[in-house]
C-alpha positions in Angstrom: -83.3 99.8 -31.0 -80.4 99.6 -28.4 -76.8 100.5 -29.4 -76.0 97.4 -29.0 -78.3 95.3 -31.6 -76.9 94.2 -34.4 -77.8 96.9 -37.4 -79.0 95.5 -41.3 -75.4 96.7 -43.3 -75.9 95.1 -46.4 -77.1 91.4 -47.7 -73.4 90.3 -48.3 -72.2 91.2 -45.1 -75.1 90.1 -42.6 -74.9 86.4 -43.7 -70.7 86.8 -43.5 -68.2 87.3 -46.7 -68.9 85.2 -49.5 -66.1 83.5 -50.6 -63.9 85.4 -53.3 -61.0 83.8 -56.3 -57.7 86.0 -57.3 -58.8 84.1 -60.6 -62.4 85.2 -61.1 -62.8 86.8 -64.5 -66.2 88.6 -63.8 -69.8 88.1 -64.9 -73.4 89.1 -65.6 -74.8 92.0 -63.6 -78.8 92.8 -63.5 -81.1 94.9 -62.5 -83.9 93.9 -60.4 -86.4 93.5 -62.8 -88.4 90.2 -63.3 -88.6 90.5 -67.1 -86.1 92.4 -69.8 -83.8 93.6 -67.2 -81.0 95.6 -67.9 -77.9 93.9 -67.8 -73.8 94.6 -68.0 -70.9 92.2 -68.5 -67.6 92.6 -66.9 -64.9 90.8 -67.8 -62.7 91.4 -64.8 -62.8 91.3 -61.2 -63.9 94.4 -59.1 -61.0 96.1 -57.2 -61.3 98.1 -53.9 -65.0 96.1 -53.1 -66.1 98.3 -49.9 -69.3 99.0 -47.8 -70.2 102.6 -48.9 -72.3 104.5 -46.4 -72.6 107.6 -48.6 -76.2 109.0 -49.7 -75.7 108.4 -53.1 -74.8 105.3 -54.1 -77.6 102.8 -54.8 -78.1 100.3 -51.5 -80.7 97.0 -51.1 -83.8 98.1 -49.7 -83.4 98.4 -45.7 -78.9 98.1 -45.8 -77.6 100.8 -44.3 -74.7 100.8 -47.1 -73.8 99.9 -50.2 -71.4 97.5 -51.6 -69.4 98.9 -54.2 -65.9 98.0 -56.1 -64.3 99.6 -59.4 -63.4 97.7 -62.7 -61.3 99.6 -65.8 -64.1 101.0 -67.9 -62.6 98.7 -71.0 -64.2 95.9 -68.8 -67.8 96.9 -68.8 -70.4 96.6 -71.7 -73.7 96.9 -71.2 -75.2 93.8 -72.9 -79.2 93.9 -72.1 -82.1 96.5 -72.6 -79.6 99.4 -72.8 -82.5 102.5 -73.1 -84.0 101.4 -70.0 -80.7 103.0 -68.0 -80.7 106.8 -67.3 -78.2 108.8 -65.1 -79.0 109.7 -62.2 -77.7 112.8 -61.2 -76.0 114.9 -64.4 -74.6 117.5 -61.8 -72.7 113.9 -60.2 -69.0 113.3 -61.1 -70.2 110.0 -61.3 -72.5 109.5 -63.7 -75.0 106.6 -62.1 -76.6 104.7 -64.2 -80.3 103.1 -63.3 -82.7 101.5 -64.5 -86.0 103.5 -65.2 -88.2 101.3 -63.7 -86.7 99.2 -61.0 -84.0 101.9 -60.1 -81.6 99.6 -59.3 -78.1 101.3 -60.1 -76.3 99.0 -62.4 -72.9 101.0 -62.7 -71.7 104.7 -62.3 -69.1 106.1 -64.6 -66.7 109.7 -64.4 -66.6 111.8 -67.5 -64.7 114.9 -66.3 -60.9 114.7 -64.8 -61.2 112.5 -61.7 -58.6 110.5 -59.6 -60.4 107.3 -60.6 -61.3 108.7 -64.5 -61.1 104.8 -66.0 -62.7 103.1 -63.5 -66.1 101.9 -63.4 -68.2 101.6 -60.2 -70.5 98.1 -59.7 -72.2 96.3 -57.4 -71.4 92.5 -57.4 -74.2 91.7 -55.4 -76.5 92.2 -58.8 -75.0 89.2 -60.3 -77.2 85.8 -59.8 -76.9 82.7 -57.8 -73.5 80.9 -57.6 -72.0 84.2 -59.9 -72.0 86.1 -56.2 -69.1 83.8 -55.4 -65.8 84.5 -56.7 -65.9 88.3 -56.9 -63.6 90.4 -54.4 -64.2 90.2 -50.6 -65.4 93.7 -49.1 -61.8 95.1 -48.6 -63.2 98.1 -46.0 -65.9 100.2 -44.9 -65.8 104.3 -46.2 -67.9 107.1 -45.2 -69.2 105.5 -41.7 -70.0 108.7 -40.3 -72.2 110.0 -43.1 -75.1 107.3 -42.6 -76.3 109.7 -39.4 -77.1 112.5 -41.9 -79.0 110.1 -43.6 -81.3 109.4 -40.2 -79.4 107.0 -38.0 -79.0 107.8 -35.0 -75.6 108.8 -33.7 -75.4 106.3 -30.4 -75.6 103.4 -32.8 -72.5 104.3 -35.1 -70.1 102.7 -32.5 -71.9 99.5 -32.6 -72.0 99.6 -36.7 -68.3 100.1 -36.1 -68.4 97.1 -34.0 -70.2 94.8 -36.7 -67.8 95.7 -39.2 -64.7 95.5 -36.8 -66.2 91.7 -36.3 -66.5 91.4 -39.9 -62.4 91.9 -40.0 -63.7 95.2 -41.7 -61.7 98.9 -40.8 -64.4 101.3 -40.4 -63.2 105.1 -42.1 -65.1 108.2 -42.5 -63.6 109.0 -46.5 -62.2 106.1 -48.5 -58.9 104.0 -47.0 -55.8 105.2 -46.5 -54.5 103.6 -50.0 -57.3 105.2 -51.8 -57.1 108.6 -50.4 -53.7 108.7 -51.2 -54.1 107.8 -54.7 -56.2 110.8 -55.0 -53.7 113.5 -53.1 -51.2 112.3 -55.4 -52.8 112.2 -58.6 -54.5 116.3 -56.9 -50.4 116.9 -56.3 -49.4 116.3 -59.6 -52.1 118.0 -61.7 -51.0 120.8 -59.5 -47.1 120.6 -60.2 -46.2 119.8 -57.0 -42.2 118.4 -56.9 -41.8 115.2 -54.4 -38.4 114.8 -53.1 -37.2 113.0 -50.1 -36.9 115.3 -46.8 -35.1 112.5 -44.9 
């Protein structure tokens, strides 16, 4: 494949962003299989939606990233077939949650003391039909570079830049600027640091 042909990122990307509501007060979210699947209701909106390009999160078969967002953890219950979901990864510091025999990931929760300890991590595109609309826009794409450990090669990066540049998408190899400086505060405070004003 040339550098220049357009790459697979993810089925709510490819097709454009799917329309999103400031209002939207959440939905079903199900795993992939046909019968008894394991759902979870959220009753709020995701925050910080993003393409993920990380190894671990779970992605659609052939997307080069995920789509994931956060919700508080007080707005997820898991409402469907409950002992087919297993972690993924104990050693993780977030705990993934999937289902035993699609492995679709249905959410991913931290346990230990974390920046985002609280939050919840989801992916909206497991909720059906006309629920897809409604929930937050992809806000940004994190961890850009890490898809060539994963196998891609590295003279095609630019032009996945380039898709999600035309997408209105900034490309970052971490998490945004807003996000990473939630977490260098909330590391600067556990660690006593004192902010005062040089200027």
């Amino acid at each position: 494949m040339s550098a220049s042909s357009s790459l697979p990122l993810h089925p709510l990307l490819d097709g454009g962003l799917p329309t999103d509501s400031p209002s939207f007060a959440g939905g079903v979210l199900s795993c992939h299989c046909p019968t008894n699947p394991a759902q979870i209701t959220l009753t709020s909106n995701v925050a910080h939606n993003h393409a993920c390009g990380c190894s671990k999160c779970w992605k659609p078969a052939g997307a080069l990233f995920s789509v994931v967002g956060v919700v508080p953890s007080s707005s997820l219950s898991i409402t469907a077939n409950e002992s087919k979901l297993a972690i993924v990864d104990p050693s993780a510091p977030i705990q993934r949650y999937a289902c035993t025999d699609c492995g679709v990931h249905l959410f991913g929760r931290i346990e230990i003391e974390h920046p985002f300890k609280g939050l919840d991590f989801v992916h909206v595109e497991l909720s059906e039909g006309k629920g897809r609309e409604g929930w937050q826009k992809v806000q940004f794409a994190g961890f850009v570079s890490s898809l060539i450990g994963q196998g891609l090669e590295p003279e095609l990066v630019p032009g996945v830049r380039g898709q999600l540049k035309g997408l209105g998408l900034e490309s970052y190899d971490a998490l945004s600027p807003v996000l990473m400086d939630l977490i260098a505060t909330w590391n600067a405070k556990r660690e006593g640091v004192v902010f005062k004003s040089r200027f």
